[in-house]
C-alpha positions as CSV (number, residue, x, y, z in Angstrom):
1,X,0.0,0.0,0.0
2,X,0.9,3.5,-1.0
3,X,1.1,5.5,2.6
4,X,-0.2,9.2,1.7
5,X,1.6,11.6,3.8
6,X,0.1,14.6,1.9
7,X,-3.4,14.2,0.0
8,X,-2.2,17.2,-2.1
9,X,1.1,15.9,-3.6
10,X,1.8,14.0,-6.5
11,X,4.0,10.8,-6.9
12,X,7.7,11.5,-6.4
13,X,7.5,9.0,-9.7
14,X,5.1,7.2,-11.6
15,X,3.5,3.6,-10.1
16,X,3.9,0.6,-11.8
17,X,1.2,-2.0,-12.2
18,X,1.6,-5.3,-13.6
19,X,-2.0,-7.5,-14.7
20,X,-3.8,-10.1,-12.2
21,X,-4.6,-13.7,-13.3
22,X,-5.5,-16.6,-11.1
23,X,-4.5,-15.3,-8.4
24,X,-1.2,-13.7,-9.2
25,X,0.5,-10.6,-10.8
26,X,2.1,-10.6,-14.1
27,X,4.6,-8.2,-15.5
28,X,3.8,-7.0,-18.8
29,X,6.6,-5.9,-21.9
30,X,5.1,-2.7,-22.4
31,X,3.2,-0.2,-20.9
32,X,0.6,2.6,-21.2
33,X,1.4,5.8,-19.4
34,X,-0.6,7.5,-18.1
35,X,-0.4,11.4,-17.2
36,X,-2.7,13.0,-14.6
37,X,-5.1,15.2,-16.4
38,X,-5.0,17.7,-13.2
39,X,-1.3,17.8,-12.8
40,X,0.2,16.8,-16.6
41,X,2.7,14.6,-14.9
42,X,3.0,10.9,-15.1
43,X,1.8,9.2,-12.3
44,X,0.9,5.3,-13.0
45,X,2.2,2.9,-16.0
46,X,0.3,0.0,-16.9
47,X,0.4,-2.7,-19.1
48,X,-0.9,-3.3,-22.6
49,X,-1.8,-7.3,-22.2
50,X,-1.8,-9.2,-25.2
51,X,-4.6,-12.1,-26.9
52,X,-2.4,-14.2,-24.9
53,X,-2.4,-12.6,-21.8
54,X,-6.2,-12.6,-22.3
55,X,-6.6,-16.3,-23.4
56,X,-4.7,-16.7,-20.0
57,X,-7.0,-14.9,-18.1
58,X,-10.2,-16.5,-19.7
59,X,-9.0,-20.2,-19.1
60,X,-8.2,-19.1,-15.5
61,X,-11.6,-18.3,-15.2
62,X,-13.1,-20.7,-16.8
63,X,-11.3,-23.1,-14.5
64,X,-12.5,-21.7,-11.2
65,X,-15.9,-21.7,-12.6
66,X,-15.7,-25.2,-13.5
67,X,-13.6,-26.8,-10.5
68,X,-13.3,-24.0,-8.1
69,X,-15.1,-23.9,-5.0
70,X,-16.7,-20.3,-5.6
71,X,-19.9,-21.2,-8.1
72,X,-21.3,-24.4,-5.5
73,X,-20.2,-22.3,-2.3
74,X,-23.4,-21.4,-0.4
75,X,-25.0,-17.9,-0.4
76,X,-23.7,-17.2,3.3
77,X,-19.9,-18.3,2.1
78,X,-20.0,-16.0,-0.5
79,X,-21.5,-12.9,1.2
80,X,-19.1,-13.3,3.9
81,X,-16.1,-12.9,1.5
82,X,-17.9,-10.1,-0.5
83,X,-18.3,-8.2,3.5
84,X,-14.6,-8.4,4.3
85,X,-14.2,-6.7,1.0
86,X,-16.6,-4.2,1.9
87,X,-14.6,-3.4,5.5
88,X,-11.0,-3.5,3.4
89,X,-12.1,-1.0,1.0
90,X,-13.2,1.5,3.8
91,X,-10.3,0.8,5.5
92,X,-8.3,2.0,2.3
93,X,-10.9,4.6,1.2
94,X,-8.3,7.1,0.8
95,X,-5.7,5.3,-0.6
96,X,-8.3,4.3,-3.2
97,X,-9.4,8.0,-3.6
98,X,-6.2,9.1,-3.9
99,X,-5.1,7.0,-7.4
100,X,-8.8,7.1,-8.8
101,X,-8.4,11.4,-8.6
102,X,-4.8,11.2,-10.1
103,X,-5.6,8.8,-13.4
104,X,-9.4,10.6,-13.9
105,X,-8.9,14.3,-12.9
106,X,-11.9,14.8,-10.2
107,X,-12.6,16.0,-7.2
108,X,-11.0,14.0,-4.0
109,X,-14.0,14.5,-2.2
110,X,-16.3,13.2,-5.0
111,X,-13.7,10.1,-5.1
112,X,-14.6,9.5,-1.1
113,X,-18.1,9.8,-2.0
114,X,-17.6,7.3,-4.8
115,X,-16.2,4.6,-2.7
116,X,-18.9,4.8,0.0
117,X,-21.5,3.9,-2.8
118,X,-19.0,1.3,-4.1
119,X,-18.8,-0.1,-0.5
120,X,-23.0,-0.4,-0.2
121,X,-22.9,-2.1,-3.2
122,X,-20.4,-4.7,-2.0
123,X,-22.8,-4.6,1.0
124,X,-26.1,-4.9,-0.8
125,X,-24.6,-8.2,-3.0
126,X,-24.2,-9.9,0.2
127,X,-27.4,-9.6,1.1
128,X,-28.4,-10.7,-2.7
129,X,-26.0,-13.6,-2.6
130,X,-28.1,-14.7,0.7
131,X,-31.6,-13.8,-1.2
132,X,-31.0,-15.5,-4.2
133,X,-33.3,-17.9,-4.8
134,X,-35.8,-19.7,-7.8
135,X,-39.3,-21.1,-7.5
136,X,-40.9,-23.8,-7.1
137,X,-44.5,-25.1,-8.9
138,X,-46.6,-27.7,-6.5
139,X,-49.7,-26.9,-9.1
140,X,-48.5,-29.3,-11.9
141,X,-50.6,-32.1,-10.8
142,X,-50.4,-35.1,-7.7
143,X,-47.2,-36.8,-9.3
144,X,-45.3,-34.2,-11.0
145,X,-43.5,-31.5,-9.0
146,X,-41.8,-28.4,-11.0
147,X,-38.4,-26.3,-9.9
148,X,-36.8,-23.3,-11.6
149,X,-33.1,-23.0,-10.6
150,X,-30.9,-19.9,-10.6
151,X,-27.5,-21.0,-11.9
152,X,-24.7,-18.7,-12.5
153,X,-23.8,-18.0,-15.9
154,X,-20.2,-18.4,-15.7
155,X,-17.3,-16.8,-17.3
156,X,-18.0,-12.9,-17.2
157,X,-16.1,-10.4,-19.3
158,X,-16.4,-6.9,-17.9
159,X,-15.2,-3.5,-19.7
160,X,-15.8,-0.5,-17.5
161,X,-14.9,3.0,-18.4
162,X,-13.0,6.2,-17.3
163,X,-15.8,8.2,-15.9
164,X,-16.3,6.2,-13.0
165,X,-13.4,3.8,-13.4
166,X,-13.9,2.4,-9.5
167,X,-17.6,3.1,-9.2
168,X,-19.2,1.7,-12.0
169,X,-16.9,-1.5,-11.3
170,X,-18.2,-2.0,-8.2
171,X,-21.8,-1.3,-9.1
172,X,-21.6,-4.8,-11.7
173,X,-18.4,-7.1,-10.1
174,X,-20.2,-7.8,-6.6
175,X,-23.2,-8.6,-7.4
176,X,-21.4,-10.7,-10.5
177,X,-19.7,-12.4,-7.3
178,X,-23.0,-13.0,-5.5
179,X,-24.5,-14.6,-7.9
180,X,-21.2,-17.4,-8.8
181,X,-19.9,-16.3,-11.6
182,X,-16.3,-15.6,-12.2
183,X,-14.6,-12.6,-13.5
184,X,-12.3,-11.4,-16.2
185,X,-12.1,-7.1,-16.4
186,X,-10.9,-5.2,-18.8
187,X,-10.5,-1.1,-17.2
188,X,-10.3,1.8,-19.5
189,X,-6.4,1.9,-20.2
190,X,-6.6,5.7,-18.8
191,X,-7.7,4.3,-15.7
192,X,-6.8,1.1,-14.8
193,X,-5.4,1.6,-11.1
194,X,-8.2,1.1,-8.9
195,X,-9.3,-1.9,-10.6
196,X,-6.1,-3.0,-10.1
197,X,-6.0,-2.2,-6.8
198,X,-9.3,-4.3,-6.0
199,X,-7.2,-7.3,-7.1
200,X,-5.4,-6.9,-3.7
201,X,-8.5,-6.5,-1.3
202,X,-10.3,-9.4,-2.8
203,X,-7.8,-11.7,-2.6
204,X,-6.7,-10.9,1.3
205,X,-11.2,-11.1,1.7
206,X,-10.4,-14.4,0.4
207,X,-11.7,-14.6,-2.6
208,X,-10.8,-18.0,-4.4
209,X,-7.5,-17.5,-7.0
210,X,-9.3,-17.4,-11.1
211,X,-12.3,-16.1,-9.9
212,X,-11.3,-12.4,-10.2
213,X,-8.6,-11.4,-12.8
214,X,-7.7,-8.2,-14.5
215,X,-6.3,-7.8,-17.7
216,X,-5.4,-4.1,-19.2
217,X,-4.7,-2.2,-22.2
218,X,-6.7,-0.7,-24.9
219,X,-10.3,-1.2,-25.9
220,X,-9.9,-1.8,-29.7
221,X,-7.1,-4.8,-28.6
222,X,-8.4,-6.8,-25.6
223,X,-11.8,-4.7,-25.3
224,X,-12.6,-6.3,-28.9
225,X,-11.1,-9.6,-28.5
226,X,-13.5,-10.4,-24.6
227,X,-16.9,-9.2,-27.0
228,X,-15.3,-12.2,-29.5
229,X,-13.9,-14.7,-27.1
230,X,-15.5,-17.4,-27.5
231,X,-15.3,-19.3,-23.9
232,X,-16.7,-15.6,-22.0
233,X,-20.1,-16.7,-21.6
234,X,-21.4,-12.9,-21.2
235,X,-20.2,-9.4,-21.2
236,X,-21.2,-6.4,-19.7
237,X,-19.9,-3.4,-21.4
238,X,-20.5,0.2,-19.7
239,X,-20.0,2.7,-22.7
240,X,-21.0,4.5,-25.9
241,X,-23.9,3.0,-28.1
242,X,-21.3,3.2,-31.1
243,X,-19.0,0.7,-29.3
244,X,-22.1,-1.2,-27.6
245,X,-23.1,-1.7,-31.4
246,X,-19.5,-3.7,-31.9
247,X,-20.1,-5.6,-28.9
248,X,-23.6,-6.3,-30.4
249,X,-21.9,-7.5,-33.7
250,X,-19.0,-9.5,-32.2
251,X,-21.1,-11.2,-30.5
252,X,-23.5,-12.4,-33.0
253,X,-20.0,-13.5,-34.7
254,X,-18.7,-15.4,-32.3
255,X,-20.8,-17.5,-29.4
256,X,-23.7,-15.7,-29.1
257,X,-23.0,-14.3,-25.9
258,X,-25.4,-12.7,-23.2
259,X,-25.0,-8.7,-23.2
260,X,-25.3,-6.1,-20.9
261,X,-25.1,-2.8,-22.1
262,X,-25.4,0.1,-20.2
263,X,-24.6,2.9,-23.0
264,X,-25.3,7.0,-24.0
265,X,-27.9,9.4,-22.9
266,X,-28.9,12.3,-23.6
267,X,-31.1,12.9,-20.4
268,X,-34.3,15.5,-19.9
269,X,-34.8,17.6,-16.9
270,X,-38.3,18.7,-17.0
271,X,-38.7,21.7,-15.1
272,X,-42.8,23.3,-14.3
273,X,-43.6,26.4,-13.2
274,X,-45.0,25.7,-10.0
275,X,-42.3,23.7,-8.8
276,X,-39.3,25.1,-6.1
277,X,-37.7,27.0,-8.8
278,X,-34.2,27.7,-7.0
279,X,-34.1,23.7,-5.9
280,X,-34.8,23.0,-8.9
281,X,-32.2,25.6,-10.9
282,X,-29.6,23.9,-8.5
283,X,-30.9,20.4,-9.1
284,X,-29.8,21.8,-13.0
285,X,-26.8,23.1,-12.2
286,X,-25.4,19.7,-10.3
287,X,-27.1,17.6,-12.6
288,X,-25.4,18.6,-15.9
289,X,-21.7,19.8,-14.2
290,X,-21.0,16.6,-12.0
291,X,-18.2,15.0,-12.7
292,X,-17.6,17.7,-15.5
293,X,-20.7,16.0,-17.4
294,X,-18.6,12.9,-17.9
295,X,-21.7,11.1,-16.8
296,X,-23.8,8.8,-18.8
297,X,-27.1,10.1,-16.5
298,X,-26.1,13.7,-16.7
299,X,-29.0,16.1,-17.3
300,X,-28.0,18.0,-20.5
301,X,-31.2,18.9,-21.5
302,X,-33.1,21.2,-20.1
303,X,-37.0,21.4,-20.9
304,X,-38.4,24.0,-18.9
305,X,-42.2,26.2,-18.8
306,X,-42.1,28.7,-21.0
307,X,-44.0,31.2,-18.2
308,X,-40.7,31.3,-16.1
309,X,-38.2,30.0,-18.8
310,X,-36.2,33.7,-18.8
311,X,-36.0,33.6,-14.5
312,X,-34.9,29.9,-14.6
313,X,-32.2,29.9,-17.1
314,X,-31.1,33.0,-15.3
315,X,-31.2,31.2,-12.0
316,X,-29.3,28.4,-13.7
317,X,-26.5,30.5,-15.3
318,X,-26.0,32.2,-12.2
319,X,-25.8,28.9,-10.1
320,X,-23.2,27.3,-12.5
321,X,-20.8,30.5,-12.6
322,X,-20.8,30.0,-9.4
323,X,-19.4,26.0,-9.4
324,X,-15.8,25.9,-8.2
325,X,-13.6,24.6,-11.1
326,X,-9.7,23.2,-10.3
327,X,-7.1,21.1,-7.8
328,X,-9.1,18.1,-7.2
329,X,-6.9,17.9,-4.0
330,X,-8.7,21.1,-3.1
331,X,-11.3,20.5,-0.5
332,X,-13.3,23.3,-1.8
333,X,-13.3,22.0,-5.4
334,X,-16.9,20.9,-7.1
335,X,-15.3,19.8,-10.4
336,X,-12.1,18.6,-11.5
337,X,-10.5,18.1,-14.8
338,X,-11.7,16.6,-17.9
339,X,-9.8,13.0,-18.9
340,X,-8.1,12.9,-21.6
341,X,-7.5,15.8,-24.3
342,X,-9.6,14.0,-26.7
343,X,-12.8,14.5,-24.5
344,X,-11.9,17.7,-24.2
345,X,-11.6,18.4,-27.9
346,X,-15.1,16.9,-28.1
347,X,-16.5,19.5,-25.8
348,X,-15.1,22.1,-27.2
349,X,-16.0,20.8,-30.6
350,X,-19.9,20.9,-29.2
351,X,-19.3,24.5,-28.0
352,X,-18.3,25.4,-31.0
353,X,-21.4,23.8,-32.7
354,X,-23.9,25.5,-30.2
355,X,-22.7,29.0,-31.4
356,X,-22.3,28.5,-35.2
357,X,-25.6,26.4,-35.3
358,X,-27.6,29.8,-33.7
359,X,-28.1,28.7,-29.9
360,X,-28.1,31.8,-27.7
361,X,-24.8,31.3,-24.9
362,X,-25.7,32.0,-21.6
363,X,-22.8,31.3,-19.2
364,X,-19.7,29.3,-20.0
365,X,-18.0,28.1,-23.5
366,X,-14.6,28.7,-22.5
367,X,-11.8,26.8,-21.5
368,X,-10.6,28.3,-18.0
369,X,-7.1,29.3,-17.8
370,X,-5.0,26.8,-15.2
371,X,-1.6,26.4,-14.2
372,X,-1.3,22.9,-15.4
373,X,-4.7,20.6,-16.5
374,X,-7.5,20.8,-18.9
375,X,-11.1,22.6,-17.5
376,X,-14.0,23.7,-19.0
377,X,-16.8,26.3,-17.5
378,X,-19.6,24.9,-17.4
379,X,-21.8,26.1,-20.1
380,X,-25.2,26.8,-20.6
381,X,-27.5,27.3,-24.2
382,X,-31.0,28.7,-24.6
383,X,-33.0,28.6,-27.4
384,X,-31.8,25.2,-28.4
385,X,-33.8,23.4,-31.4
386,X,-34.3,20.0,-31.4
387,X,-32.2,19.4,-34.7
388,X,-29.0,21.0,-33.5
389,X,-25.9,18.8,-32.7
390,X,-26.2,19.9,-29.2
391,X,-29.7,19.0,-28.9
392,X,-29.2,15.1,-30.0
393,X,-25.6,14.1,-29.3
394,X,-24.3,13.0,-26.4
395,X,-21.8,15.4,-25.3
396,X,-20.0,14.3,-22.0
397,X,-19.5,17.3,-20.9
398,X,-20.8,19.8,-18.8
399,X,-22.5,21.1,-21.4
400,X,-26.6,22.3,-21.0
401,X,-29.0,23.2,-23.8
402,X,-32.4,24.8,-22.8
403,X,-35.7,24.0,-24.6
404,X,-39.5,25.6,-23.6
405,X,-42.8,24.2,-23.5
406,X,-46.3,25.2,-23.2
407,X,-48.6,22.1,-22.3
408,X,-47.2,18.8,-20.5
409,X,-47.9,17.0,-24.2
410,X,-44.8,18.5,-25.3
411,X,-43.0,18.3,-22.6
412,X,-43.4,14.9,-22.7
413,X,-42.5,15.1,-26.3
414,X,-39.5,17.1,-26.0
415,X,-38.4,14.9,-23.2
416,X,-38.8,11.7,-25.8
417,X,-37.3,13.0,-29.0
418,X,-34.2,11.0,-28.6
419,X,-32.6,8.1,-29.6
420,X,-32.0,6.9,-25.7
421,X,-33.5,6.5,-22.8
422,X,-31.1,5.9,-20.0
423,X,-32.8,8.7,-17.4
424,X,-34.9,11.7,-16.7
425,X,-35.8,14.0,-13.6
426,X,-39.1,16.4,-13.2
427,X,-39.8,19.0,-11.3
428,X,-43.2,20.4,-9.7
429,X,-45.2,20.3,-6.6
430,X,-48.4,19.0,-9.1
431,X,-48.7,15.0,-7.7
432,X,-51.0,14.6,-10.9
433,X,-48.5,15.9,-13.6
434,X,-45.1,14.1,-11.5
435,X,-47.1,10.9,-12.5
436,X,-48.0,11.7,-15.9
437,X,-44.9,12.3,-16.7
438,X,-42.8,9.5,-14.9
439,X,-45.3,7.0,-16.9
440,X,-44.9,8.4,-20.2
441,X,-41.4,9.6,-20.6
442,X,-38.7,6.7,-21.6
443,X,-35.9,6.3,-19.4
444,X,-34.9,3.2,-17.0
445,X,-34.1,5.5,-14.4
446,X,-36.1,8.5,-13.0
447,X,-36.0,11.2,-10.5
448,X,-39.3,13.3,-9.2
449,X,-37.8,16.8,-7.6
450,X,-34.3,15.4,-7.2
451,X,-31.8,14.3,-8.9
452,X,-29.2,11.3,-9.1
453,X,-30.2,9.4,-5.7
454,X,-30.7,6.4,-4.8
455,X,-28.7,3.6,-4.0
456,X,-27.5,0.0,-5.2
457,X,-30.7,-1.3,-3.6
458,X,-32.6,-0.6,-6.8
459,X,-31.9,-1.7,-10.5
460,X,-30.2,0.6,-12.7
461,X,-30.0,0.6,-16.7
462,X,-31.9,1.9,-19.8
463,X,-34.5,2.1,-22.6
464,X,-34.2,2.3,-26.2
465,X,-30.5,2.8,-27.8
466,X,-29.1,3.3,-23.8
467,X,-28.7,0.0,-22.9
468,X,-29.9,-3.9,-22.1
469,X,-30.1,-5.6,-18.9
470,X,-30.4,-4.0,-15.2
471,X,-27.6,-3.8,-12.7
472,X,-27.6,-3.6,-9.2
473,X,-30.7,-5.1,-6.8
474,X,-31.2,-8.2,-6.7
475,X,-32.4,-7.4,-10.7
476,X,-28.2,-7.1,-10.5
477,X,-27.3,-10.6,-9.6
478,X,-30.2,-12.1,-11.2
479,X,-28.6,-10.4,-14.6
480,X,-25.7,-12.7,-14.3
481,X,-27.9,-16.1,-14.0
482,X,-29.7,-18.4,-16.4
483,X,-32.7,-20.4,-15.6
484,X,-33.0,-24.0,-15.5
485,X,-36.2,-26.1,-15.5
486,X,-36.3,-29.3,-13.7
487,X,-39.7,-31.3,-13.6
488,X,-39.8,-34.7,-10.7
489,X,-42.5,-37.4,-10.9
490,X,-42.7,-39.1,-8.2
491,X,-45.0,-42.0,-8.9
492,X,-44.3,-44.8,-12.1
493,X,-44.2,-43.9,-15.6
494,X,-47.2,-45.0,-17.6
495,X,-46.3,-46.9,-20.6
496,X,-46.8,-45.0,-24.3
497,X,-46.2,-48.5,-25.5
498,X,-48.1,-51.1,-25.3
499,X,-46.7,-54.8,-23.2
């Protein structure tokens, strides 16, 4: 363990991480390095595995599902290992924290935050591991006697991205655990660390060797070859519908494999007049700058009444000048850096479409001027149309484009005029129109006057071109199971041929 004397300093020199399979570390021939987009010094090197390395890790896998202890261990056993996880991640909170700010660029605090989710999750698949259960049918008849099992699937490829490199892990790999699978990831190469790192605390919670392995390098190399491996019996890819569509194809090419997808948005925030307007402009605010936008529920389009449209957007440009940009190792930070320089490129890109297409800039568009690091204001457009760039693309960034409506129809129509469906928050004090709304707008999550809560209790995914499958719950483990039908008579067969 790395001891952190100072929260605010930088490695002396870069940390080197080798790849975990079967139980044991592997030194790879080259490496990725990887500069800290806060600081633009190195500060980790990893290594780019190869189809071997990969093959390795598969047939590791693979073995521990087949002869290991881990898939016929009971419930109990394995919520007892996934527990002791839980305690040795809070135990190295910071230490986590601390690598996950340096490879991704946000805020320390949020990291913290980030962990303490990540460690209810671990808590929550304990519980799910114990819960787990299938059904049984005593209505087939006096002889015949009916059972649906819950088996795990098996070999699981996981590719997680850079956003939330040790969150979104740990809201799919416990409750993968609980349920018996076993466990190949693949991290984003920016951000491979903290998955790295978990390597570690599973293996002293005493997590059998194969059933958790970690191979990295880039998505287009081992990211491609896991979708078209032929012994990973299912993959669950967190990323963009373009590369969800390869994952899609490969593996239609290959064996078929189960998918889940949890991919773009571009997520409403309906906003009615009658609702707390300054909650609500905050709500806004957080909602599309968190995590400098680099979040697949970020709200990023505004859809507000047109009888206060002018006071909220004002409310909301004055709220986001306001949002303290810089040192993630600040406490007073909100939000970091972005990435890597080709998300920021994007952004600014977007920006630059926003004006030339005709939407009205109300705050932000700018890059802000640092010491070292990339940042961008957040940044707000009115007078948005649905068939600007802005409106439809994804952005992933903090980037805000306002629409107005008259009547909840279009609301609700505004809301739906996308290609995804991944979430959605509304705002007002009306019971009737919250309702309305929730029921007819298309997202797999949804937020009534708030805005991302919630917790790994409840299933998470989306609609439409957002994703397949649910993770988290009980939904989350049951994701990474297959159903079996057994059917017992208990009295003699009666003869279809004749003595």
């Amino acid at each position: 363990m790395t001891v952190i004397k100072d929260r605010f300093s930088t490695p002396a020199k870069p940390r080197d991480f080798g790849f975990f399979i079967d139980g044991e570390w592997r030194h790879g021939r080259e490496f990725y390095e990887r500069f800290s987009p806060s600081h633009e010094q190195s500060v980790t090197r990893t290594a780019c595995c190869t189809q071997q390395d990969l093959d390795d890790a598969v047939a590791a896998a693979r073995q521990a599902f087949e002869e290991g202890p881990w898939a016929r261990q009971s419930g109990a056993d394995r919520a007892d290992v996934l527990l002791r996880a839980a305690t040795l991640m809070r135990e190295q909170a910071e230490e986590i924290a601390y690598w996950e700010v340096l490879e991704n660029g946000k805020p320390f605090t949020q990291a913290k935050g980030e962990i303490a989710h990540a460690i209810a999750c671990f808590e929550t698949a304990a519980g799910a591991a114990r819960l787990l259960h299938g059904h049984t049918f005593n209505n087939l008849g006096r002889s015949l006697f009916g059972m649906v099992l819950r088996e795990p699937i098996g070999v699981v490829g996981l590719i997680t991205p850079w956003n939330f490199p040790f969150m979104i892990l740990c809201e799919r790999l416990p409750f993968i655990l609980a349920s018996g699978c076993t466990v190949v990831v693949k991290p984003a190469e920016v951000t491979s660390a903290t998955t790295l790192i978990m390597a570690d605390i599973l293996a002293e919670a005493g997590l059998p060797k194969g059933v958790y392995n970690v191979v990295t390098g880039s998505g287009s190399v081992i990211g491609q070859a896991m979708a078209e491996h032929a012994d990973i019996d299912m993959l669950s890819f967190t990323g963009s519908t373009k590369i969800g569509r390869s994952c899609i194809k490969a593996s239609a090419d290959s064996n078929l494999k189960k998918l889940g997808l949890e991919l773009g948005g571009k997520n409403p925030i309906i906003v009615f007049a009658d609702s707390n307007l300054d909650d609500a402009a905050d709500a806004v605010a957080f909602g599309v700058s968190f995590n400098t936008g680099q979040c697949c529920v970020s709200t990023s389009r505004l859809i507000v009444e047109q009888s206060v449209a002018d006071e909220f957007e004002r409310c909301v440009a004055e709220k986001m000048v306001k949002i303290r940009v810089g040192n993630p190792f600040d406490p007073a930070t909100q939000i970091g850096a972005i990435t890597t320089d080709a998300q920021n490129k994007t952004i600014l890109d977007y920006i630059a479409k926003g004006k030339s297409e005709g939407a009205v800039l109300l705050c932000g568009g700018t890059e802000l001027a640092n010491e070292k690091g990339r940042y961008i204001a957040p940044t707000l457009f009115t007078h948005v149309t649905p068939d600007m760039a802005i409106a439809r693309d994804e952005i992933f960034g903090p980037v805000l484009s306002s629409f107005r409506f008259e009547k909840v129809e279009e609301a609700i129509r505004l809301a739906n005029d996308t290609v995804y469906g991944l979430a959605a928050s509304v705002w007002t004090q009306d019971i009737s129109k919250a309702l309305t709304v929730t029921r007819r707008v298309k997202a797999g999550r949804f937020w009534v006057n708030t805005i991302m809560s919630g917790g790994p209790e409840t299933p998470i995914g989306g609609f439409r071109q957002s994703g397949w499958g649910r993770e988290a719950g009980l939904a989350g483990v049951e994701e990474y199971t297959q159903l079996k039908t057994v059917h017992i008579d208990a009295d003699r067969r009666s003869h279809w041929i004749a003595s």
